[in-house]
Structures are given as structure tokens and as C-alpha cells.
C-alpha positions as CSV (number, residue, x, y, z in Angstrom):
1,X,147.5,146.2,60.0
2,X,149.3,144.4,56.9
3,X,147.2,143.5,53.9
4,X,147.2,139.5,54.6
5,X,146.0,139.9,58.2
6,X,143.3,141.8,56.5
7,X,142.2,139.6,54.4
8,X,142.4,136.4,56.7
9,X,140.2,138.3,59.6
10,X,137.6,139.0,56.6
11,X,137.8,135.7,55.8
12,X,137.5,133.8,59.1
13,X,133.7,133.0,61.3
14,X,134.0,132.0,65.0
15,X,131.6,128.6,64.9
16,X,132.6,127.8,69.1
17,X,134.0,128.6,72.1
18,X,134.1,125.7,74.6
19,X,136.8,125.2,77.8
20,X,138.7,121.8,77.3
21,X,139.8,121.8,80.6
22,X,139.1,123.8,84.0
23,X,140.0,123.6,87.9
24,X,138.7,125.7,90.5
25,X,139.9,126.1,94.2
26,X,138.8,128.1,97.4
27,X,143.0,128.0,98.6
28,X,141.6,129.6,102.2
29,X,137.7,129.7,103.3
30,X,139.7,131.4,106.4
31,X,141.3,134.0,104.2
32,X,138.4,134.6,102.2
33,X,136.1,134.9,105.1
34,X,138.3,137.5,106.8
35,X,139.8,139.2,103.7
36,X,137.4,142.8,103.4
37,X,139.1,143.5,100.2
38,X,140.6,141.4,97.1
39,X,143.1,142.0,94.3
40,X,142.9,140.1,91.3
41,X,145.8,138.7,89.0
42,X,145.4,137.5,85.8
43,X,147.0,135.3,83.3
44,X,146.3,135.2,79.7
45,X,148.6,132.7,77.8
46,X,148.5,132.0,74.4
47,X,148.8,127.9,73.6
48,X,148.5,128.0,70.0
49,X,147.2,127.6,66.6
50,X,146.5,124.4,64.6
51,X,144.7,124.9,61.0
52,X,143.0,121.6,59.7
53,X,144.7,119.1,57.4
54,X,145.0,119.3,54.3
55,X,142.1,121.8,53.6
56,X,143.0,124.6,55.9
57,X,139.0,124.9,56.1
58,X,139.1,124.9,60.2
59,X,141.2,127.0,62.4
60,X,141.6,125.9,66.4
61,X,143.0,128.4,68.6
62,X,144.1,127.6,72.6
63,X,144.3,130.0,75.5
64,X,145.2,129.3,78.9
65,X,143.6,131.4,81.5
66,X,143.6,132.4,85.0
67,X,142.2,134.7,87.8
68,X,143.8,134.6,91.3
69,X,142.0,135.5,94.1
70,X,144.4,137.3,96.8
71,X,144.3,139.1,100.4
72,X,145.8,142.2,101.2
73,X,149.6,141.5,102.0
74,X,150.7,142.4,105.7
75,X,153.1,145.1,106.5
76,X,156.5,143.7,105.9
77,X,155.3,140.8,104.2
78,X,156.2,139.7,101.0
79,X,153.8,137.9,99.2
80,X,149.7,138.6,99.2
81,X,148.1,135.6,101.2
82,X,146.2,133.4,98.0
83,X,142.4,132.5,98.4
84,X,140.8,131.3,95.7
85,X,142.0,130.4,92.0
86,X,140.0,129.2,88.7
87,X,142.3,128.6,85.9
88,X,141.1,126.4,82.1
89,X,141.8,125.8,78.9
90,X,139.4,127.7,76.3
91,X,139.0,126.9,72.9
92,X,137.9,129.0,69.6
93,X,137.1,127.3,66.2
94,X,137.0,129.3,63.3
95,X,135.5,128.5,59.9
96,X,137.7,129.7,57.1
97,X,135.5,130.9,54.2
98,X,138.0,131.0,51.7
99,X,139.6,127.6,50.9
100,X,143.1,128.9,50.3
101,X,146.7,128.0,51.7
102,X,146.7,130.0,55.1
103,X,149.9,131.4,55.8
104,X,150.9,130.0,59.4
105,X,152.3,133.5,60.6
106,X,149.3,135.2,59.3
107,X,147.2,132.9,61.5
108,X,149.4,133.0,64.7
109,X,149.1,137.2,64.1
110,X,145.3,136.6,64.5
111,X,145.2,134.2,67.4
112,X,147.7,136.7,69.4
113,X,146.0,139.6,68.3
114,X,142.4,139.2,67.8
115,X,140.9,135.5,69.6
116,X,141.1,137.2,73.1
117,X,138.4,139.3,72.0
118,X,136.4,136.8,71.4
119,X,136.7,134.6,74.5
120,X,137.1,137.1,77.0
121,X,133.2,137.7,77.4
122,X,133.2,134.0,77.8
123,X,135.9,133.7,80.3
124,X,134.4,136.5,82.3
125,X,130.9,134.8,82.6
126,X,132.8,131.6,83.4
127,X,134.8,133.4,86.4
128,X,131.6,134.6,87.9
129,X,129.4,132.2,87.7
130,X,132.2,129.8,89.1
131,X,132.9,132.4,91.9
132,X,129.2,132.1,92.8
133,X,128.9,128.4,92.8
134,X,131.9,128.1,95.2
135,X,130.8,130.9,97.2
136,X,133.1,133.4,96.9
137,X,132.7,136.9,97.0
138,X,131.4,137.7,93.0
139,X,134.7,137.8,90.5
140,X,134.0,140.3,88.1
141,X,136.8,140.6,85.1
142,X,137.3,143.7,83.9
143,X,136.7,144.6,80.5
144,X,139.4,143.9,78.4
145,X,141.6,146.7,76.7
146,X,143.5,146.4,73.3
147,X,147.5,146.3,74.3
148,X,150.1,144.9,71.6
149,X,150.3,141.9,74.1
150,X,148.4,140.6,76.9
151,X,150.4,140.3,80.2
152,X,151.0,136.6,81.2
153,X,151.3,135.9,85.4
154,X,153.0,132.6,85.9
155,X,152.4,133.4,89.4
156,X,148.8,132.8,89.2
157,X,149.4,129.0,87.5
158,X,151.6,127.8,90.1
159,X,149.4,129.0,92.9
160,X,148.2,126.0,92.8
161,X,149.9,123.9,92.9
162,X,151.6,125.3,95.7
163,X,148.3,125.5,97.7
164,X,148.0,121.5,98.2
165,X,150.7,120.9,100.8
């Protein structure tokens, strides 16, 4: 870890974590209902970063993020049937402690590298307590490991979409 990223995680305080914008969908009750077993798909996309004007005092950080519910694909089929999907927006704001000029690379290296961490255990609660409300069978995200980049599924944001026909 370089010596700026460093100091900026020392100097940062999450103040909240809120979603700015959410949809859920049951794709198939028929699916679900007949589907024994489920695979999950993720998405995890980083938005971006904006630090407040002109004092740098707040820092905003956007994730987009997904869970796909799917059946078990059929011999000599191509694509898993989809059931269910919650995707939203989530939100971070940091608190900057130290009122100095933030370098904007420095502050993207932390939102791509450290915020997950801290909305994950959000995001999981959201996913299963959302699952429960729409009756699905109970979504539980795994924990989330430390990789040098989370995987993105752009399948999992156009399911959708693709679902409303």
C-alpha cells in the first residue's frame, strides 16, 4: 500500500450508508416454486467518487449492485432460466478529518479498494431481508473476500430488463 493511500484511509470516518435507488423482481413464481436448487450471480460495479466543493471535507462514494436469482440450466440448454433479481444503488459518505487537498486518484484507490468492505454487510442484510419480504427462498451473500478487483456481471443488470416482455 503506497504512503498516500495510507494516510487518506487514516484520515477518512464512514458517517452513512443509505441505497439511493433499488428494484426488486420475482422474474418466475413458476420457476422459483419448482427450482429445488439456486445459483447466485453477482454484480459489484463501481459508479464513482465525488469529494465536496471546495473543502474536500465530505467524500461520496456510489456502488451499483446486484444478486440474480437463477434455476438450474437444462441439459443442452444455454442459459440458466432467471427467477428472481434485486439490484440498487448504495451510497457511502465519508468524513474527511484532515482538511487537506485530496488527491483524486488517491480517493478513487480507496473507493475501488476499500468502500466494498464497508457496504457489503449492508447489501447482504438488504438481499435477505428483501428475499423474505417477496417470498423467496432466503438469499444469503457470501462473505466477501479481498481480490484486487471485484468481478462485475452485466448479465445480472440486464436481466431485467429482459424479464418484462
Amino acid at each position: 500500500m503506497n504512503h498516500d493511500l495510507k494516510q487518506f484511509i487514516e484520515s477518512v470516518e464512514l458517517q452513512d450508508i443509505h441505497l439511493d435507488s433499488f428494484t426488486a423482481k420475482t422474474i418466475s413464481r413458476g420457476q422459483m416454486e419448482a427450482t429445488p436448487r439456486f445459483q447466485l450471480m453477482e454484480k459489484r460495479e463501481f459508479l464513482g467518487v465525488v469529494l465536496s466543493e471546495p473543502d474536500h471535507h465530505t467524500m461520496e462514494v456510489r456502488y451499483s449492485l446486484g444478486a440474480l436469482l437463477t434455476g438450474e440450466a437444462e441439459e443442452g440448454g444455454d442459459d440458466p432460466p432467471k427467477v428472481a433479481i434485486v439490484e440498487a444503488e448504495v451510497v457511502a459518505i465519508y468524513q474527511l478529518s484532515q482538511p487537506h487537498p485530496v488527491d483524486s486518484k488517491v480517493a478513487e484507490e480507496f473507493a475501488r479498494t476499500s468502500v466494498l468492505f464497508n457496504l457489503w454487510p449492508f447489501w447482504r442484510e438488504f438481499v435477505q431481508e428483501t428475499s423474505i419480504r417477496l417470498r423467496w427462498p432466503m438469499v444469503t451473500l457470501p462473505l466477501l473476500k479481498f481480490t484486487k478487483s471485484a468481478p462485475s456481471l452485466p448479465n445480472a443488470s440486464t436481466a431485467l430488463q429482459g424479464s418484462e416482455t
